[in-house]
C-alpha positions as a Markdown table, in Angstrom:
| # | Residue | x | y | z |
|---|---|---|---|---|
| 1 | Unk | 25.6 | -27.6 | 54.1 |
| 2 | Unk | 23.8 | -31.2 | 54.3 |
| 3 | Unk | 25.2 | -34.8 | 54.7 |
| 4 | Unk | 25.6 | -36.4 | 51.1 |
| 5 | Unk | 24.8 | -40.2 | 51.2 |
| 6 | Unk | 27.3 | -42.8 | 49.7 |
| 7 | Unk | 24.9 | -42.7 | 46.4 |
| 8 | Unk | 24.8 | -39.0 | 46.0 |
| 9 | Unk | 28.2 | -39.1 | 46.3 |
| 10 | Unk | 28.7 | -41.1 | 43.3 |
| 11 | Unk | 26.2 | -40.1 | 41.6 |
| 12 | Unk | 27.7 | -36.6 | 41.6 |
| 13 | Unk | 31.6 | -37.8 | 40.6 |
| 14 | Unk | 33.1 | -34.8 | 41.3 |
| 15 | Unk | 36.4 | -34.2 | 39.8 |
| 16 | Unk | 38.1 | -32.9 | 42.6 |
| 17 | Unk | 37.6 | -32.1 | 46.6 |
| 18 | Unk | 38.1 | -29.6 | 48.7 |
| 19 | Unk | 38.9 | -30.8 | 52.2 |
| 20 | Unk | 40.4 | -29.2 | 55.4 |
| 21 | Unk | 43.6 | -30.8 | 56.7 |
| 22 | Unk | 42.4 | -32.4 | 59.7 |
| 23 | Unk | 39.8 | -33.9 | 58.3 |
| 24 | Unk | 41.6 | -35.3 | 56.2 |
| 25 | Unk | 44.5 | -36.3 | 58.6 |
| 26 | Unk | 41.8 | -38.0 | 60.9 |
| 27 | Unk | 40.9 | -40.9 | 58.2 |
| 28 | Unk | 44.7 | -41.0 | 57.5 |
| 29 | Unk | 45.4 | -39.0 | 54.3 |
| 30 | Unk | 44.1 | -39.6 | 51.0 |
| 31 | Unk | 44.8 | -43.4 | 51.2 |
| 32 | Unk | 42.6 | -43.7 | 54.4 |
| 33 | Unk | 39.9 | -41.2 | 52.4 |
| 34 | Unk | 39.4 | -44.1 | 49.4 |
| 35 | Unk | 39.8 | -46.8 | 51.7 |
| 36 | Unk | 37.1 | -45.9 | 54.8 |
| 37 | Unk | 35.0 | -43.7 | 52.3 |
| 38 | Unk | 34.5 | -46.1 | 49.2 |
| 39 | Unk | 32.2 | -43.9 | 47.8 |
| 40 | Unk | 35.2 | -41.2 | 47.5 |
| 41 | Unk | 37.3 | -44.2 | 45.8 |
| 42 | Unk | 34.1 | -44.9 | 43.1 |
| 43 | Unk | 34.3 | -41.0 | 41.7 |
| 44 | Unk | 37.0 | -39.5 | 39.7 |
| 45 | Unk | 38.3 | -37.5 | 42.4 |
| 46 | Unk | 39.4 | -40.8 | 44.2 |
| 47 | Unk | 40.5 | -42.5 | 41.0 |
| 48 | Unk | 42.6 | -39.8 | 40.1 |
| 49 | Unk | 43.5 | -38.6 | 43.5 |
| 50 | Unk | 42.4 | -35.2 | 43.4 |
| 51 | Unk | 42.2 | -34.3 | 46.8 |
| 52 | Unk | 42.9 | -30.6 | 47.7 |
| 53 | Unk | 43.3 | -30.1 | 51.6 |
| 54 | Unk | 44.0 | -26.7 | 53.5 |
| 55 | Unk | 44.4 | -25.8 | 56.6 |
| 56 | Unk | 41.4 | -25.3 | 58.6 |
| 57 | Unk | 42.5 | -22.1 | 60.3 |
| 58 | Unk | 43.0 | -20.3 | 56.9 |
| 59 | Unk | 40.2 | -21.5 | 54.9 |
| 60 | Unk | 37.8 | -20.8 | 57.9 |
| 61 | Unk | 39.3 | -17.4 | 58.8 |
| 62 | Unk | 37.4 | -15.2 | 56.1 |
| 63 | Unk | 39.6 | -11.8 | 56.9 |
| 64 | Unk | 42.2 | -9.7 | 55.4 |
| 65 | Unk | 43.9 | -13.1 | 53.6 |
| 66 | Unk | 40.7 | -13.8 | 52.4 |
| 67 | Unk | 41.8 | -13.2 | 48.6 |
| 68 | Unk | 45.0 | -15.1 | 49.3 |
| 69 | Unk | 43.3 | -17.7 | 50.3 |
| 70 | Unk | 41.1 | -18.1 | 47.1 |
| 71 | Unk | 44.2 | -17.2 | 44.8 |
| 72 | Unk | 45.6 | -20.3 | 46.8 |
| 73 | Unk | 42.4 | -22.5 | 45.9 |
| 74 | Unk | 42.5 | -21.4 | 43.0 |
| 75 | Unk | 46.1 | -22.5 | 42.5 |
| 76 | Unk | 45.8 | -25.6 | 44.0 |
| 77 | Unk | 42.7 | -26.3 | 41.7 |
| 78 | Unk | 43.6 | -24.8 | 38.3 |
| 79 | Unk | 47.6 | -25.0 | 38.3 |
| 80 | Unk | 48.8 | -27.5 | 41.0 |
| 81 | Unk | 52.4 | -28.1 | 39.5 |
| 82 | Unk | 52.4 | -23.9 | 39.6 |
| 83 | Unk | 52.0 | -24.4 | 44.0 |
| 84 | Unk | 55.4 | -26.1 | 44.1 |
């Protein structure tokens, strides 16, 4: 892993991201994300507020749930009205 600059970031306009909760929690949700990160606001994942967080203890724990945990990603990525 390596820093992206505010550029990059745009420049790359990812549809969606991927973030663990409390880093998400400590800019304040997805509404503190767009508005302290306005790079995130300027690509289509912040326009369309595609933001996909999960906890950090389960998406950092790479054991037995491992394949629950991409099923969940995968979920959460592919088929978000199927996660409820």
């Amino acid at each position: 892993m390596r820093p992206i600059t505010d550029e990059a970031l745009v420049d790359a306009n990812p549809d969606l991201l991927i973030m663990m909760t409390k880093g998400l929690e400590s800019v304040g949700g997805v509404d503190g994300l767009t508005e302290h990160l306005p790079a995130v606001a300027q690509t289509d994942a912040g326009r369309h507020r595609r933001i996909v967080d999960m906890s950090d203890t389960t998406v950092l724990s790479f054991g037995p749930a491992a394949a629950d945990v991409l099923d969940a990603l995968a979920v959460a990525v592919y088929a978000p009205e199927a996660a409820g």
